[in-house]
N, C-alpha and C positions, 0 to 999 in steps of 0.2 A: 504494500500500500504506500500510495505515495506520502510525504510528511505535508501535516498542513502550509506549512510557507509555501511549498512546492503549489500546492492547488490555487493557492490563495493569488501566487506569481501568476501562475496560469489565467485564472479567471479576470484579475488586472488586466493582464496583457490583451482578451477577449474584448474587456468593456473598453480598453485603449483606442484597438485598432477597428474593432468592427463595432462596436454600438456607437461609441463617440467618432472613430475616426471617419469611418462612411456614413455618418450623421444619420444610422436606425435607429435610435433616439433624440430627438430634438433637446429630450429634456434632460438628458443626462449629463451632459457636461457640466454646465450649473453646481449640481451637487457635489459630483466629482472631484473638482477642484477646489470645494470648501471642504474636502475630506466628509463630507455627510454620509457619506456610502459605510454603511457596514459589512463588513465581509466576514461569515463565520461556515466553518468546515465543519460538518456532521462526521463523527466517528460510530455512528450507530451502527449496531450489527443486524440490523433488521427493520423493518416499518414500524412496527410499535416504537422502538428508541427514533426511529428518522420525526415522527408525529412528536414525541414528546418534547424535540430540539426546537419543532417550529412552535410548540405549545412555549416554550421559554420565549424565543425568539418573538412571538406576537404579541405575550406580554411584556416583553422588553421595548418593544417599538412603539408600542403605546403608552409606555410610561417616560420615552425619553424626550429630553427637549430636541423639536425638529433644529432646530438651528444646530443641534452638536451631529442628532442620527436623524437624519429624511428618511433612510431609507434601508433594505437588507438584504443581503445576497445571503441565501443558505443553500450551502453547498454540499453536495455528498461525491464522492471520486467512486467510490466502486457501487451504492447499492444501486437498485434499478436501470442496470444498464440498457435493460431492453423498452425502447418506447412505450409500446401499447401497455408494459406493465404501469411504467412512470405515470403515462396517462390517466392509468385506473385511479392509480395513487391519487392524484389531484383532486378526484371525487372527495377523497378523505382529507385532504390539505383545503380543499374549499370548507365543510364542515366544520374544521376547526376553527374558522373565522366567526363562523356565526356561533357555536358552543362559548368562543372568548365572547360573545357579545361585540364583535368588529365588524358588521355588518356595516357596509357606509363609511367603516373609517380605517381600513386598510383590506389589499384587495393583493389579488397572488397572480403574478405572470407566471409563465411556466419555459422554460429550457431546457433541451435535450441536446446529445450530440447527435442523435440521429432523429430528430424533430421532423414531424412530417406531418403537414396541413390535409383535412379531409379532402379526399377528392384528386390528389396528387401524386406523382411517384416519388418515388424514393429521393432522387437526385433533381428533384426539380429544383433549378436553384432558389425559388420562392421560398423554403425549407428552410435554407440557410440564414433568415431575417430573426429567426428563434433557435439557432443550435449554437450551444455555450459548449466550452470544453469538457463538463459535468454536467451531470442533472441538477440544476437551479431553481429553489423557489426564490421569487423577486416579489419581497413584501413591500408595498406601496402604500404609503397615506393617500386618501384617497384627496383628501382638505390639498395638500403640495399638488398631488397630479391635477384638480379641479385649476389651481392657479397657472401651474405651466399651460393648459389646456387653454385657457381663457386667452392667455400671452401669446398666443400662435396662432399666428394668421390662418394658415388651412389646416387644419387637425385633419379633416378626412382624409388627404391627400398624403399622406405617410406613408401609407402602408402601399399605395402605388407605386411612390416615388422609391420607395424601400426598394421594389419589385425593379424596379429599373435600374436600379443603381448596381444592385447583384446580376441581371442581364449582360447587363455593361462589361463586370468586372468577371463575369463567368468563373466556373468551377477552376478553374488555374487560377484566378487570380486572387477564387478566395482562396486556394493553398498556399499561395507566396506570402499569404499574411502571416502565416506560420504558427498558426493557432494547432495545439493539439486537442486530439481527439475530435476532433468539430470536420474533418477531410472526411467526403462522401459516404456519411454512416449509411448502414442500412437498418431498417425494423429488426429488432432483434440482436442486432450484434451488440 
């Protein structure tokens, strides 16, 4: 297993060069560079332990000041490496928002290395707009995302622009980013 710094470097380097550097989030740099981002590595050996890290980790983000934590990356390096599992997972990681009582005030992105939008193949590079080097939950306030949302001119137009921009830069050119684990997953691996 890899050592937490290791993942941690790893997932940096992801939100570096592909969320902030090819601007698939508008909003992320902002927090980024006031250090607001949290980054914590699940060592859980199982879903019950990976549940009870996000159960800390929701109450931790709703008790901190936004100004020091906006936001959380919870990372886990080896469990659910197979998508459609992670995916299940998520049923359970949404649930836990609403159990916390965070329904409305923090909300969960989801990332995979082999991330795969319904209706798509494997390698369509549209995929690539959600594949992190690990399986990633992205705890969100929902009050910060409301304001960046507000702050941007075309919020619908994201997730196109996203689409184009990875067209653009095709499956080679997302490898030269050098991201691991995140190169042409497929379901299951």
């Amino acid at each position: 297993m890899m050592e937490k710094d290791e993942v941690i470097t790893a997932t940096r380097l992801w939100v570096e060069k592909a969320v902030i550097g090819l601007n698939l989030c508008p909003f992320a740099k902002a927090v980024y560079v006031k250090n607001q981002v949290r980054f914590v590595v699940s060592e859980a050996r199982h879903v019950d332990g990976f549940l009870e890290d996000l159960d800390r980790e929701l109450d931790f983000l709703a008790a901190a000041d936004p100004a020091e934590t906006d936001t959380t990356l919870l990372v886990h390096p080896t469990l659910l490496p197979d998508f459609l599992e992670f995916n299940d997972f998520m049923v359970m990681a949404e649930g836990a928002v609403g159990e916390h009582g965070l329904e409305g005030v923090i909300q969960i992105a989801s990332f995979h290395p082999a991330y795969q939008f319904a209706d798509t193949e494997p390698d369509d590079i549209g995929n690539y707009t959600n594949r992190a080097p690990f399986p990633t939950l992205h705890l969100i306030r929902e009050e910060s995302l409301s304001r960046a949302v507000d702050s941007f001119p075309d919020v619908d137009g994201i997730y196109e622009r996203n689409i184009e921009t990875l067209k653009k830069l095709g499956l080679s050119g997302w490898q030269a980013l050098g991201l691991s684990n995140t190169k042409s997953a497929k379901p299951g691996s």
